[in-house]
C-alpha positions as CSV (number, residue, x, y, z in Angstrom):
1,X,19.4,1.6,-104.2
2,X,22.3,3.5,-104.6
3,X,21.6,4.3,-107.7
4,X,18.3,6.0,-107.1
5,X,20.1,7.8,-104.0
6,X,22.5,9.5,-106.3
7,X,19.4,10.1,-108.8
8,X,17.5,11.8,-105.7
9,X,20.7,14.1,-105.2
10,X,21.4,15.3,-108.5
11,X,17.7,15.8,-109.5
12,X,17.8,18.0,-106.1
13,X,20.8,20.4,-107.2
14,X,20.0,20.1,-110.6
15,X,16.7,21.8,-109.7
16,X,18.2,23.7,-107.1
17,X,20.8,25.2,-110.3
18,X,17.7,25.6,-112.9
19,X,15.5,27.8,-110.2
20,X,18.4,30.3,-109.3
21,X,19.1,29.3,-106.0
22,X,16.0,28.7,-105.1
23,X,14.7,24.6,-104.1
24,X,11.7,23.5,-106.1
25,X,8.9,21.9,-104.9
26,X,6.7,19.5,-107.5
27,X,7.0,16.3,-108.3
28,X,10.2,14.2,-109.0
29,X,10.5,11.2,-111.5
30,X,13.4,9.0,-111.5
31,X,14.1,6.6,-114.0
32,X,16.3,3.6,-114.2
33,X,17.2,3.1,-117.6
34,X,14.5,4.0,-119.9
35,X,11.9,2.9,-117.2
36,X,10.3,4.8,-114.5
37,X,11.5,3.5,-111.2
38,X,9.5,5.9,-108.7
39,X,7.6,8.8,-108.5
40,X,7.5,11.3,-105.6
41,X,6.5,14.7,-104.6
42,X,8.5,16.8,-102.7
43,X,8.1,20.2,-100.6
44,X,11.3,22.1,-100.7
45,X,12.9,19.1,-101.4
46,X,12.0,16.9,-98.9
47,X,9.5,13.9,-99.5
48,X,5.9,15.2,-98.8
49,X,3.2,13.2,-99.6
50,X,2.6,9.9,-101.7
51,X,5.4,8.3,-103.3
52,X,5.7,5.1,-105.7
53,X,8.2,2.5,-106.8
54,X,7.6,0.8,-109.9
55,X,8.8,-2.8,-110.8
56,X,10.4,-3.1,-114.5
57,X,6.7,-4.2,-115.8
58,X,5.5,-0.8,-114.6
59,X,3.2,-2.2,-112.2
60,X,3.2,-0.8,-108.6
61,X,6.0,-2.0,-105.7
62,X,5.9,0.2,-103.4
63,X,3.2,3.0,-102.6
64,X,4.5,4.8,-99.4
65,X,3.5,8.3,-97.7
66,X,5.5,10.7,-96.1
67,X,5.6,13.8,-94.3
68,X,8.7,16.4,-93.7
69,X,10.6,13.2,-95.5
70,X,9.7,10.8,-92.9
71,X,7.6,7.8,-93.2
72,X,4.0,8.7,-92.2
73,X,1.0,6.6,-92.1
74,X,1.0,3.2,-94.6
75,X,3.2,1.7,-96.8
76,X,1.9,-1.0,-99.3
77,X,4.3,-3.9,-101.0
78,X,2.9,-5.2,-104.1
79,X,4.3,-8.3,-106.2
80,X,5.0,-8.1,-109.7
81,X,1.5,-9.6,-110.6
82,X,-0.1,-6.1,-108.7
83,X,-0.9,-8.4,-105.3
84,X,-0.9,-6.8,-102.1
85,X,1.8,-8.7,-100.1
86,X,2.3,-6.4,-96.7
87,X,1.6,-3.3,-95.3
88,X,3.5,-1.5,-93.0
89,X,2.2,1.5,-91.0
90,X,4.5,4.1,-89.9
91,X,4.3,7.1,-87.3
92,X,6.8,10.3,-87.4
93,X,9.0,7.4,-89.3
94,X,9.3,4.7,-87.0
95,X,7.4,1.7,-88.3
96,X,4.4,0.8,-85.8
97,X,3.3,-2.3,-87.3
98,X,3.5,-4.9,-90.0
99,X,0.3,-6.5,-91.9
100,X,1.4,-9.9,-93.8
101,X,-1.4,-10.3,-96.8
């Protein structure tokens, strides 16, 4: 977790550095290792939108959505063999309610 915090926060100033100043909207990929580990797009760098979380087999664990980098609407856990598992759904970032699968 850590580790893809401090990802999040350089990717954030590096992009920051590369657009003169200026913070970059788009999409951001973060890797651990040589494997992607999520996947998120950002609006002025805040979380806007879909984002994913990838297990080390590449296959889904997380699919989450947000809006103004809060949790908005439902987020899906998947095990490692792509099953859904839970869902939880989430208003202005508080979580409403939990589905078990």
């Amino acid at each position: 977790m850590k580790r893809i915090v401090l990802m999040m926060i350089f990717l954030s100033f590096n992009c920051t550095a590369h657009a003169q100043g200026k913070i970059q909207s788009g999409l951001w990929k973060m890797y651990q290792g040589n494997v992607l580990g999520n996947l998120a797009n950002s609006k002025k760098a805040k979380l806007d939108g879909v984002a994913f979380q990838y297990y080390d087999n590449g296959n889904i664990q997380r699919e989450s959505w947000y809006k103004d980098n809060q949790l908005q609407g439902e987020t899906k856990f998947f095990s490692k063999d792509n099953q859904l598992t839970k869902i939880h759904s989430y208003d202005q970032g508080k979580l409403v309610e939990v589905t078990l699968k």
